[in-house]
Every structure is written in C-alpha cells, then in structure tokens.
mmCIF file of the N, C-alpha and C atoms, coordinates in Angstrom:
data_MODEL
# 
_entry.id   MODEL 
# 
loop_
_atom_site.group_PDB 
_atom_site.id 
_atom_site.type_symbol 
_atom_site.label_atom_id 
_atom_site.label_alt_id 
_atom_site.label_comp_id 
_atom_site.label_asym_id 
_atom_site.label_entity_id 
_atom_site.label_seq_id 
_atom_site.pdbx_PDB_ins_code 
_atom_site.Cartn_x 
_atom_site.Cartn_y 
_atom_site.Cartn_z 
_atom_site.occupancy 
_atom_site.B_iso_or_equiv 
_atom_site.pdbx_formal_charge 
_atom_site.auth_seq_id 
_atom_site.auth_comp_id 
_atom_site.auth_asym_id 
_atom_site.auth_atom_id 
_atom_site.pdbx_PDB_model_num 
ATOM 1   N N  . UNK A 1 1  ? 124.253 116.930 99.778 1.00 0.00 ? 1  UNK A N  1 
ATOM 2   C CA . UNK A 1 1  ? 123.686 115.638 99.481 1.00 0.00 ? 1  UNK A CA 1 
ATOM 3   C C  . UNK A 1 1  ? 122.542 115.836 98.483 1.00 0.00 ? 1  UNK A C  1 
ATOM 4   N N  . UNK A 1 2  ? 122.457 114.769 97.614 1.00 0.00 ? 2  UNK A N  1 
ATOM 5   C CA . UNK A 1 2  ? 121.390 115.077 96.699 1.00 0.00 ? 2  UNK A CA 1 
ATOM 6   C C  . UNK A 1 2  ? 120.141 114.426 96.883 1.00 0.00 ? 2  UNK A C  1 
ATOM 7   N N  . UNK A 1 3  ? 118.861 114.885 96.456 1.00 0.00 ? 3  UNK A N  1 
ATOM 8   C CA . UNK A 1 3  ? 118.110 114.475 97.112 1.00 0.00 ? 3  UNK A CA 1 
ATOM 9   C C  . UNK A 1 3  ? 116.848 114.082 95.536 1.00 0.00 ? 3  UNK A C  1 
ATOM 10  N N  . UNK A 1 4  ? 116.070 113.539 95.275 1.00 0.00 ? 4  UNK A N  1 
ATOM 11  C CA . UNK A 1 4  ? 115.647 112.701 94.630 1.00 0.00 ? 4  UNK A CA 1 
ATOM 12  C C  . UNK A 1 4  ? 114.212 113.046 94.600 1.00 0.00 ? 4  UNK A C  1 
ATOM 13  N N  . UNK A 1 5  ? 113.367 113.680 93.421 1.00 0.00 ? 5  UNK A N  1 
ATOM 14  C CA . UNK A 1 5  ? 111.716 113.244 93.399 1.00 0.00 ? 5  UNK A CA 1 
ATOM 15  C C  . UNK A 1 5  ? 111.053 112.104 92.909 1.00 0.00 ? 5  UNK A C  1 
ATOM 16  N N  . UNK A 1 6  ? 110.577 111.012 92.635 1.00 0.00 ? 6  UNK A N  1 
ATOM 17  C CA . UNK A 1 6  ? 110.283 109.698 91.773 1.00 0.00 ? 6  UNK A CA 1 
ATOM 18  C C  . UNK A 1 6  ? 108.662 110.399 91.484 1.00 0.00 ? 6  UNK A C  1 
ATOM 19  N N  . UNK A 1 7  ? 108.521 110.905 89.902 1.00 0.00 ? 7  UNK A N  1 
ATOM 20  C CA . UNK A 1 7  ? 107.410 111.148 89.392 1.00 0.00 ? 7  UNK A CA 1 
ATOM 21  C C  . UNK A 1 7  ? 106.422 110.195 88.763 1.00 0.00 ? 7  UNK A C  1 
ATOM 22  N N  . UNK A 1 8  ? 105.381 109.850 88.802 1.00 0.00 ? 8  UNK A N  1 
ATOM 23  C CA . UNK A 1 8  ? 104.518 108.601 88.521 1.00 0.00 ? 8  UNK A CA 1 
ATOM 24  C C  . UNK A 1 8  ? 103.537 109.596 87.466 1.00 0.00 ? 8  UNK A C  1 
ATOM 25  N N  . UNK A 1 9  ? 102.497 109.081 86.429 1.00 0.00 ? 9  UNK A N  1 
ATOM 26  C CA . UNK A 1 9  ? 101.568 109.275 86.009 1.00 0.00 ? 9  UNK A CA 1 
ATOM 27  C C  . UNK A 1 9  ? 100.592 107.838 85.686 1.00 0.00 ? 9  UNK A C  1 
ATOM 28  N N  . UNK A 1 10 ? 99.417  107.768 86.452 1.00 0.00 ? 10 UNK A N  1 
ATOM 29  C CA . UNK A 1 10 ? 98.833  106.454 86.518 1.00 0.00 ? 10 UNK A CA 1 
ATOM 30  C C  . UNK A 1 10 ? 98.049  106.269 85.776 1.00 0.00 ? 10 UNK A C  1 
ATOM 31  N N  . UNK A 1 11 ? 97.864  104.818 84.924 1.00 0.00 ? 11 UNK A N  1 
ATOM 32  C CA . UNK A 1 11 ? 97.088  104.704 83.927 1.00 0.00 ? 11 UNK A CA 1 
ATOM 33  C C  . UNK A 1 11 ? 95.585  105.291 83.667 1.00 0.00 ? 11 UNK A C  1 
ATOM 34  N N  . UNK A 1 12 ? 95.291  105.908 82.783 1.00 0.00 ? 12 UNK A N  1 
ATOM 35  C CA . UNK A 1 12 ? 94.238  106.738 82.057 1.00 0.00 ? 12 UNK A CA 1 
ATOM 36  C C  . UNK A 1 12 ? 94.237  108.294 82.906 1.00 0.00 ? 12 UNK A C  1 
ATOM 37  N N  . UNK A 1 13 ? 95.091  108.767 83.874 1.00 0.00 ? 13 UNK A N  1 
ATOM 38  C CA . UNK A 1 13 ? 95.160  109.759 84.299 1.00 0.00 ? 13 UNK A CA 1 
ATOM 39  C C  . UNK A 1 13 ? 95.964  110.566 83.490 1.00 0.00 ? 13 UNK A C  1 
ATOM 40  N N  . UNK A 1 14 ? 95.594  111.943 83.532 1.00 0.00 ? 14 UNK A N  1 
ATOM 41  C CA . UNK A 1 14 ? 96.050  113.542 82.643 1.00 0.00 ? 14 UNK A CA 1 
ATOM 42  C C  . UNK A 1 14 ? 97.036  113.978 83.301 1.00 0.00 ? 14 UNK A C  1 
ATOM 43  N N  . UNK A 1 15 ? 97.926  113.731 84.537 1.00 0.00 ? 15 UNK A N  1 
ATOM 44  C CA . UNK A 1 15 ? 98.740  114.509 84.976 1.00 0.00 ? 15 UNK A CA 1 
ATOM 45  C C  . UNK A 1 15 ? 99.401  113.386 85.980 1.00 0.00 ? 15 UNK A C  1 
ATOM 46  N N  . UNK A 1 16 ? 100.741 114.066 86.067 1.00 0.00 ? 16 UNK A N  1 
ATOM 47  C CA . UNK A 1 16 ? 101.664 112.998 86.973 1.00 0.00 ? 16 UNK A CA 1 
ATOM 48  C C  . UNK A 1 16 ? 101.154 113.474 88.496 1.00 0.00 ? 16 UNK A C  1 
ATOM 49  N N  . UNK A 1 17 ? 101.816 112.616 89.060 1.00 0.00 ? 17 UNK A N  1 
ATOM 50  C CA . UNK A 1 17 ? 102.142 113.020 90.852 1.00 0.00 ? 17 UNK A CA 1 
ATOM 51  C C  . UNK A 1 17 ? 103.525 112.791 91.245 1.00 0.00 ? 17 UNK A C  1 
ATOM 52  N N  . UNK A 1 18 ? 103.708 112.817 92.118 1.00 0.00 ? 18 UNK A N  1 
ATOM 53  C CA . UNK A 1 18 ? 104.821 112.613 93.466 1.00 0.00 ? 18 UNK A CA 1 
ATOM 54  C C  . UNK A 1 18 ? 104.530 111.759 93.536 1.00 0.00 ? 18 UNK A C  1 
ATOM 55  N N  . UNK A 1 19 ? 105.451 110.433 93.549 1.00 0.00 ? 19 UNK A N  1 
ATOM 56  C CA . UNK A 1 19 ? 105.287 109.244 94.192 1.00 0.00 ? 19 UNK A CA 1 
ATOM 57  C C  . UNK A 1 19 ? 106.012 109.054 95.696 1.00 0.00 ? 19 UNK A C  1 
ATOM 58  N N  . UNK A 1 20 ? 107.206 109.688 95.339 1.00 0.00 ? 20 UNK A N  1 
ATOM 59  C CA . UNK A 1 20 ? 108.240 109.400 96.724 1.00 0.00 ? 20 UNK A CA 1 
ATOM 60  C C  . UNK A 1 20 ? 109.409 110.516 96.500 1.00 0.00 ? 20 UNK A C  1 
ATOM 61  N N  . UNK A 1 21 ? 110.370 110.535 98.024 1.00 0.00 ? 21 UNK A N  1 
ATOM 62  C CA . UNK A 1 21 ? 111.089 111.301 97.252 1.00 0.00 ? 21 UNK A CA 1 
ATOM 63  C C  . UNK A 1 21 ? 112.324 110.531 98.005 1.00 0.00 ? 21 UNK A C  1 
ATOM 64  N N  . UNK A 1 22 ? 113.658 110.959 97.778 1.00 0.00 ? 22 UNK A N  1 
ATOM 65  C CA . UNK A 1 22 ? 114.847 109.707 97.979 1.00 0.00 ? 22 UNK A CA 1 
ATOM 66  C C  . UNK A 1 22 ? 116.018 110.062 98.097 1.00 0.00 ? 22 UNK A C  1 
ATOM 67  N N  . UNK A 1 23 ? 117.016 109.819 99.068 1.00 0.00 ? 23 UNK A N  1 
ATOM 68  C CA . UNK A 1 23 ? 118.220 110.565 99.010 1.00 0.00 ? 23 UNK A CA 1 
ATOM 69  C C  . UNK A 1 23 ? 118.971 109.839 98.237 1.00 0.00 ? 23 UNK A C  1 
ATOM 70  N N  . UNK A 1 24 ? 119.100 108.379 97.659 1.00 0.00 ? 24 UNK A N  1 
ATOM 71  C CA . UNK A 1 24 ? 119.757 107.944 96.829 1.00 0.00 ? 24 UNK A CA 1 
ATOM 72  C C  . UNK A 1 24 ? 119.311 106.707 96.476 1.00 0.00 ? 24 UNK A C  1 
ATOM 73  N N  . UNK A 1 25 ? 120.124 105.866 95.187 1.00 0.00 ? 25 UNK A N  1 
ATOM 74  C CA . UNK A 1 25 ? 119.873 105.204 94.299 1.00 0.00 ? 25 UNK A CA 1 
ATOM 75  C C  . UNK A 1 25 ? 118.207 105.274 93.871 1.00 0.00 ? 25 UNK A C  1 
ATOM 76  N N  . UNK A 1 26 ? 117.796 106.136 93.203 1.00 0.00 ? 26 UNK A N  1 
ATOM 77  C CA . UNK A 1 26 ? 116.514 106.554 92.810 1.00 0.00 ? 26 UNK A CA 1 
ATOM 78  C C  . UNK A 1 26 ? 115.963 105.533 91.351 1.00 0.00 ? 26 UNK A C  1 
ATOM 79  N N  . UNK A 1 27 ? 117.144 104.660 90.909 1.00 0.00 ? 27 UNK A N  1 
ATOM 80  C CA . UNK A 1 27 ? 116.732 103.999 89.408 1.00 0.00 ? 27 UNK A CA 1 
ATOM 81  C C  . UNK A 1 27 ? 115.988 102.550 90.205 1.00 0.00 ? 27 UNK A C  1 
ATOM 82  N N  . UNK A 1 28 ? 116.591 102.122 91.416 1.00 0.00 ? 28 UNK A N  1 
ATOM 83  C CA . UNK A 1 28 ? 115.796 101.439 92.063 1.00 0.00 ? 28 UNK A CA 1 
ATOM 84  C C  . UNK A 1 28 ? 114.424 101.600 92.433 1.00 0.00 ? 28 UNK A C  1 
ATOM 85  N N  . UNK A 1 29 ? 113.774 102.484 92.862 1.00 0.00 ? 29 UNK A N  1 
ATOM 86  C CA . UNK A 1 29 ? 112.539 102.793 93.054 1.00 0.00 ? 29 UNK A CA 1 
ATOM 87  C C  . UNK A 1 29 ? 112.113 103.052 91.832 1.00 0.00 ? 29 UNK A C  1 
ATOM 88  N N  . UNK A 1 30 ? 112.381 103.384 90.866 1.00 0.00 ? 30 UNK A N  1 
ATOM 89  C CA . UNK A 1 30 ? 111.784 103.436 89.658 1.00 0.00 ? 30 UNK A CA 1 
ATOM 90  C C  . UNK A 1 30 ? 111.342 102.239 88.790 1.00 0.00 ? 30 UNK A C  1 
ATOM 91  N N  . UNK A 1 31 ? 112.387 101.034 89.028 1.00 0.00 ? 31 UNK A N  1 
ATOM 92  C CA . UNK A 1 31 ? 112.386 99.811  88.175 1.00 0.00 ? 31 UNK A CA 1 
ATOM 93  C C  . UNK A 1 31 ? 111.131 99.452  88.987 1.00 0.00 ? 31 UNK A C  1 
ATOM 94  N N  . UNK A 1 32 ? 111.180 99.348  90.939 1.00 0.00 ? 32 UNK A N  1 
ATOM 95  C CA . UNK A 1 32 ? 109.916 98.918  91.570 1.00 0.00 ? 32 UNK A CA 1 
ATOM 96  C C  . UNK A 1 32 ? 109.240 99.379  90.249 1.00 0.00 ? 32 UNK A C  1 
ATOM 97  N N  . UNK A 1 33 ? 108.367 100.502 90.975 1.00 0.00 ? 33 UNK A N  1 
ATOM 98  C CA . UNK A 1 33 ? 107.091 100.868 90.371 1.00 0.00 ? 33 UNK A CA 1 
ATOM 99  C C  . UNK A 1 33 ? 106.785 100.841 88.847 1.00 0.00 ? 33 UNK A C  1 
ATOM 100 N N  . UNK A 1 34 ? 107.669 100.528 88.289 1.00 0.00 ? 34 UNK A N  1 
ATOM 101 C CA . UNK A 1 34 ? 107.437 100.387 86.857 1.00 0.00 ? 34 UNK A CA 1 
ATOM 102 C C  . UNK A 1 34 ? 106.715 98.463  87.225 1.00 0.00 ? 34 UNK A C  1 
ATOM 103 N N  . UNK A 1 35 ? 107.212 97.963  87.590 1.00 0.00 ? 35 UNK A N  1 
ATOM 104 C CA . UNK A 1 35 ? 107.062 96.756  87.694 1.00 0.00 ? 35 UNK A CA 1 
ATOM 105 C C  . UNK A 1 35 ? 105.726 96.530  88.319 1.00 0.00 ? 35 UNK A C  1 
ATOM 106 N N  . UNK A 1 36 ? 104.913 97.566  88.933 1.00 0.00 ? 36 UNK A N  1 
ATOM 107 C CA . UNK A 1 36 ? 103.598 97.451  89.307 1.00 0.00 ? 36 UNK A CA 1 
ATOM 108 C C  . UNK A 1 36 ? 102.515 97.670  88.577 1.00 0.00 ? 36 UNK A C  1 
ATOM 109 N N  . UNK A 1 37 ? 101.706 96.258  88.997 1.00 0.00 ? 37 UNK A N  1 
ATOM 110 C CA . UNK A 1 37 ? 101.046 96.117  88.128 1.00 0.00 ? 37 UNK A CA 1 
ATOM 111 C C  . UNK A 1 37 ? 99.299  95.767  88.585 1.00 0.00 ? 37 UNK A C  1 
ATOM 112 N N  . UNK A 1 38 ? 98.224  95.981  88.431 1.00 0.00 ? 38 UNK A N  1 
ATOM 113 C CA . UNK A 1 38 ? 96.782  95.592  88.843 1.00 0.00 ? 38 UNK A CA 1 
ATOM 114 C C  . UNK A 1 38 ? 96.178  94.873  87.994 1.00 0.00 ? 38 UNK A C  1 
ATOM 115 N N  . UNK A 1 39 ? 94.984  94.700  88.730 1.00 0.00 ? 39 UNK A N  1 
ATOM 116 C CA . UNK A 1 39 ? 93.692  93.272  88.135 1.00 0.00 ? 39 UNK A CA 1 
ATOM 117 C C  . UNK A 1 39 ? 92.830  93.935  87.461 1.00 0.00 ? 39 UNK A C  1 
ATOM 118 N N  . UNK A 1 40 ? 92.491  93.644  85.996 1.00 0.00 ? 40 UNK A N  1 
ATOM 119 C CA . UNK A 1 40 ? 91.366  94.980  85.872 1.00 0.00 ? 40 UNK A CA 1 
ATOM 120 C C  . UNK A 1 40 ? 90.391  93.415  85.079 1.00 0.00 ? 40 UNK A C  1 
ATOM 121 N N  . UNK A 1 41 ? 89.097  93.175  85.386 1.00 0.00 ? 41 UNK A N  1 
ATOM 122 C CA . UNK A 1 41 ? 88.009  92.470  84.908 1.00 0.00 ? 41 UNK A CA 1 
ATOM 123 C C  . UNK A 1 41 ? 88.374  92.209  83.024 1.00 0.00 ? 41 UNK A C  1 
ATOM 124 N N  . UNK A 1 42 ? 88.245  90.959  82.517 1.00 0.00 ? 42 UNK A N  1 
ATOM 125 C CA . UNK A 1 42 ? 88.442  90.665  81.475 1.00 0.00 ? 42 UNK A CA 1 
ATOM 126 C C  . UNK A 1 42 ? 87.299  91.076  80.755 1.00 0.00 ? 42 UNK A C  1 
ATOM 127 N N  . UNK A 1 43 ? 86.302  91.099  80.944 1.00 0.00 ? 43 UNK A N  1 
ATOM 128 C CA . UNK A 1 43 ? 85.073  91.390  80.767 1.00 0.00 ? 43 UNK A CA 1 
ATOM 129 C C  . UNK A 1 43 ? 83.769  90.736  80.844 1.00 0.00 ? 43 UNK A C  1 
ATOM 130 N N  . UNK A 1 44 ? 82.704  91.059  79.897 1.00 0.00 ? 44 UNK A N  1 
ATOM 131 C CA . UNK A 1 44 ? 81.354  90.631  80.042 1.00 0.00 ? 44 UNK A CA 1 
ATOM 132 C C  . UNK A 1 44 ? 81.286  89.103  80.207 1.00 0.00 ? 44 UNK A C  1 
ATOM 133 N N  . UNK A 1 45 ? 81.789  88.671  79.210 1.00 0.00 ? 45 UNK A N  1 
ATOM 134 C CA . UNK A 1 45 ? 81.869  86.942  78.359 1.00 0.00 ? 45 UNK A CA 1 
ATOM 135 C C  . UNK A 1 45 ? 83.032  86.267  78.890 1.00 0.00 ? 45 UNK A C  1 
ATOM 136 N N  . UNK A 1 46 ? 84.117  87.086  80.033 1.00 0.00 ? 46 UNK A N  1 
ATOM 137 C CA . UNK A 1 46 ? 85.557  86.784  80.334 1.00 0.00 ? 46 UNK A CA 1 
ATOM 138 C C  . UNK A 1 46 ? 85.303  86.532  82.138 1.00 0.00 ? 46 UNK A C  1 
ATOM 139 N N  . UNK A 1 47 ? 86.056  85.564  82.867 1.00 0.00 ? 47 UNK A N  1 
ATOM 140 C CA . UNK A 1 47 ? 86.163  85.537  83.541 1.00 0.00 ? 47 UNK A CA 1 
ATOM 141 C C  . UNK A 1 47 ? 87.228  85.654  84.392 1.00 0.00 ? 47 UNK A C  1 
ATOM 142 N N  . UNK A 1 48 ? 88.442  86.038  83.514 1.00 0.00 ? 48 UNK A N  1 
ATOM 143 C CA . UNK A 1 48 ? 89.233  86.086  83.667 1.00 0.00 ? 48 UNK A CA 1 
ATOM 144 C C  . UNK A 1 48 ? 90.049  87.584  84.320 1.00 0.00 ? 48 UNK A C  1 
ATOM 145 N N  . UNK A 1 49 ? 91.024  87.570  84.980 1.00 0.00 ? 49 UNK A N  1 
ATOM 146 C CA . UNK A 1 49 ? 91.355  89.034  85.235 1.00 0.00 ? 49 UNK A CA 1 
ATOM 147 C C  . UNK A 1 49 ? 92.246  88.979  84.420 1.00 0.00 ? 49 UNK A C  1 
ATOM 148 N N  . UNK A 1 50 ? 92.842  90.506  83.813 1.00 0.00 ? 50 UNK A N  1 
ATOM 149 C CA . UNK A 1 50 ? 93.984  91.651  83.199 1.00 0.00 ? 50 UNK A CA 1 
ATOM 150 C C  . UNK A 1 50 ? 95.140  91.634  84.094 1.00 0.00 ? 50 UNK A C  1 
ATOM 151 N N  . UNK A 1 51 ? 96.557  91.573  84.058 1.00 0.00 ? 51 UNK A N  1 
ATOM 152 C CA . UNK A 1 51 ? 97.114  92.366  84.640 1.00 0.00 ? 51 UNK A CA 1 
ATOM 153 C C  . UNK A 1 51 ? 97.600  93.455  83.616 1.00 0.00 ? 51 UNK A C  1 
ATOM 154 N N  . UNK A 1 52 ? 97.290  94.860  83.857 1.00 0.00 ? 52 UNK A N  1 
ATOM 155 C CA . UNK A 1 52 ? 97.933  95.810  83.110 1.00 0.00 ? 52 UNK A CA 1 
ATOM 156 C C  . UNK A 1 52 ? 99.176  96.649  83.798 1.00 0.00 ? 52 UNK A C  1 
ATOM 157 N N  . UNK A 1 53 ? 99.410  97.643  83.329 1.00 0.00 ? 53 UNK A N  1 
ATOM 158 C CA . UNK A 1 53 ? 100.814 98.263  84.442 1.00 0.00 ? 53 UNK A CA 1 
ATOM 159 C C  . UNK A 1 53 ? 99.766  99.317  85.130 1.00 0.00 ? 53 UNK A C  1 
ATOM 160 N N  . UNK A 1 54 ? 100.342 99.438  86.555 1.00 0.00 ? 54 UNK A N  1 
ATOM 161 C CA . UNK A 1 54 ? 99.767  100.878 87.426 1.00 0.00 ? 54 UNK A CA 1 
ATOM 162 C C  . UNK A 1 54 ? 100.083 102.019 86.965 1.00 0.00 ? 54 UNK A C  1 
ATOM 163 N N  . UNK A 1 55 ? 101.423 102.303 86.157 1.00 0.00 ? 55 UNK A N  1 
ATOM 164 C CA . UNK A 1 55 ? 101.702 103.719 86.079 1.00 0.00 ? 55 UNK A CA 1 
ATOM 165 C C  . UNK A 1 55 ? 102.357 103.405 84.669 1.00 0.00 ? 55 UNK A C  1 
ATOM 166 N N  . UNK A 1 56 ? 101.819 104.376 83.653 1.00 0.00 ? 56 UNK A N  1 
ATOM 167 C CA . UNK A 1 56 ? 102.550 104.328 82.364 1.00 0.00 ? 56 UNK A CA 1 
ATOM 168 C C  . UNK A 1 56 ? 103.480 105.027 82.149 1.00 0.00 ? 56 UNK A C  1 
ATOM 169 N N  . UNK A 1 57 ? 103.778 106.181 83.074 1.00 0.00 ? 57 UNK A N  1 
ATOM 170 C CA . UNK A 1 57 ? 105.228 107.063 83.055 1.00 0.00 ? 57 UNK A CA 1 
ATOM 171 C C  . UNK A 1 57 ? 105.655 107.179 84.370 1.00 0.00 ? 57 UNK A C  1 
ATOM 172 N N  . UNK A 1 58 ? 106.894 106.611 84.510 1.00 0.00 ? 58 UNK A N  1 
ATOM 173 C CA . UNK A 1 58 ? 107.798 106.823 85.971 1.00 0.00 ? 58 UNK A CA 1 
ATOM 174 C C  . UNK A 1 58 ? 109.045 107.375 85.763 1.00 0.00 ? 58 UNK A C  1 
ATOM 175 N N  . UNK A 1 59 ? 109.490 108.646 86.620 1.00 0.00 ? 59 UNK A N  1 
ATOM 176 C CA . UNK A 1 59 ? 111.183 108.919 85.995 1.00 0.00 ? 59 UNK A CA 1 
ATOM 177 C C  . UNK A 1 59 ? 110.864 109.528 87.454 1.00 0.00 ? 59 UNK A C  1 
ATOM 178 N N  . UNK A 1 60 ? 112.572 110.048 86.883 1.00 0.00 ? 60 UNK A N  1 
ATOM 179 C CA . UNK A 1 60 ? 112.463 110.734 88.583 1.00 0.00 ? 60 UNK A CA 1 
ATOM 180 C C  . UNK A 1 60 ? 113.708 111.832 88.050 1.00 0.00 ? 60 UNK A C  1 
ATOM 181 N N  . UNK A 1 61 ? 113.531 112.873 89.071 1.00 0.00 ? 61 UNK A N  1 
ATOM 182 C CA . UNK A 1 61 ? 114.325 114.215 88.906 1.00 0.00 ? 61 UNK A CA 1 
ATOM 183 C C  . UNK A 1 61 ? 114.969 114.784 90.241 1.00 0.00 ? 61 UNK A C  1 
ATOM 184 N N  . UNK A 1 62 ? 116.077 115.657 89.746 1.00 0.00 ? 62 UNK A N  1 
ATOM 185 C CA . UNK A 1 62 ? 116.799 115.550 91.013 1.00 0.00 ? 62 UNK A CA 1 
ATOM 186 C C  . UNK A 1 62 ? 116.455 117.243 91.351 1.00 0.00 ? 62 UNK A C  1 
ATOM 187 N N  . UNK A 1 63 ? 116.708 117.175 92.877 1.00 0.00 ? 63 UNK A N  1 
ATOM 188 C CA . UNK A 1 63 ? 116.049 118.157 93.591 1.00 0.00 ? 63 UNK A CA 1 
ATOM 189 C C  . UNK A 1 63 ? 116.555 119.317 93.463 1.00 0.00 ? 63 UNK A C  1 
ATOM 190 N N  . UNK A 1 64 ? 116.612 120.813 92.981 1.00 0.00 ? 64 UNK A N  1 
ATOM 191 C CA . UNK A 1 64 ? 117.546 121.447 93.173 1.00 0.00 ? 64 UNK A CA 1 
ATOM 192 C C  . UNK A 1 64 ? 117.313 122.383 94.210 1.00 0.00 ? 64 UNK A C  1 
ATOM 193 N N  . UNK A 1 65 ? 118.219 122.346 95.199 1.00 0.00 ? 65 UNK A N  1 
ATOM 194 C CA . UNK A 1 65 ? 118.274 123.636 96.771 1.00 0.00 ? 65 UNK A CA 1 
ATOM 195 C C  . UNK A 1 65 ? 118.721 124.672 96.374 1.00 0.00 ? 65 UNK A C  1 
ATOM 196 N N  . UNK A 1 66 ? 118.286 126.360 96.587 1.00 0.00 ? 66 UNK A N  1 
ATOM 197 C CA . UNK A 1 66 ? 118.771 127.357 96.382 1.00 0.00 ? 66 UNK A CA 1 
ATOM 198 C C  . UNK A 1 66 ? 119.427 127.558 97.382 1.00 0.00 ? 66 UNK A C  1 
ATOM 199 N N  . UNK A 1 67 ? 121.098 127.778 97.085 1.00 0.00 ? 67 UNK A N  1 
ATOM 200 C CA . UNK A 1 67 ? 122.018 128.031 97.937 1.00 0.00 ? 67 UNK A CA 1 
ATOM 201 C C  . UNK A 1 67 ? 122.195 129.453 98.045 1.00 0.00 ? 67 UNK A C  1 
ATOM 202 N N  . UNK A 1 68 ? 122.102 130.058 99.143 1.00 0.00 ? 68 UNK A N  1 
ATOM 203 C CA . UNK A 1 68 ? 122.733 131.490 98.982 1.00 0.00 ? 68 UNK A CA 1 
ATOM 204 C C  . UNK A 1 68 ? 123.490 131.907 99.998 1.00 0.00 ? 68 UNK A C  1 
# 
C-alpha cells in the first residue's frame, strides 16, 4: 500500500514541514491546504483585514519502504 507525505512551506518561512501524511487520494489534501488562507492587518491608515494564502508551496511525495 502506498503511503503519502503532504509537504507545506508557510508564508515568509525558509524551509518546508510535514503537514500530514496519507494512505490515499493525497491531491485532495493538497487542493485543502492550498485553499488556506489568514487575516493579516491592512495597516496603519487601513482598517481593513488581508486575506493572504497560509502556505505558498504545498506538494506531496510518495513514501518509499525499504523492502528486503
């Protein structure tokens, strides 16, 4: 059975993480989190909130088991 990592890297961060990991349909969890999104302050003169995206790179890779 194959088994699934979903890699994230979150906005203004230098390095990815582990988001989840998945025994199948993995493009689903990916479309999620691409689709997530936060409030960030419009600013000084703005009262308004941002939505920007949570994570600017999401993919995902498949697991490989050493069989012997």
């Amino acid at each position: 059975m194959k088994k699934y990592t979903i890699m994230v890297r979150e906005a203004g961060a230098d390095h990815e993480v582990e988001f989840c990991q998945c025994d199948s349909n993995p493009g689903a969890i990916v479309e999620a989190a691409q689709q997530k999104y936060r409030l960030v302050d419009g600013g000084i003169s703005s009262s308004r909130k941002i939505r920007v995206p949570k994570y600017e790179h999401v993919y995902f890779r498949e697991n490989v088991k050493n069989e012997q």
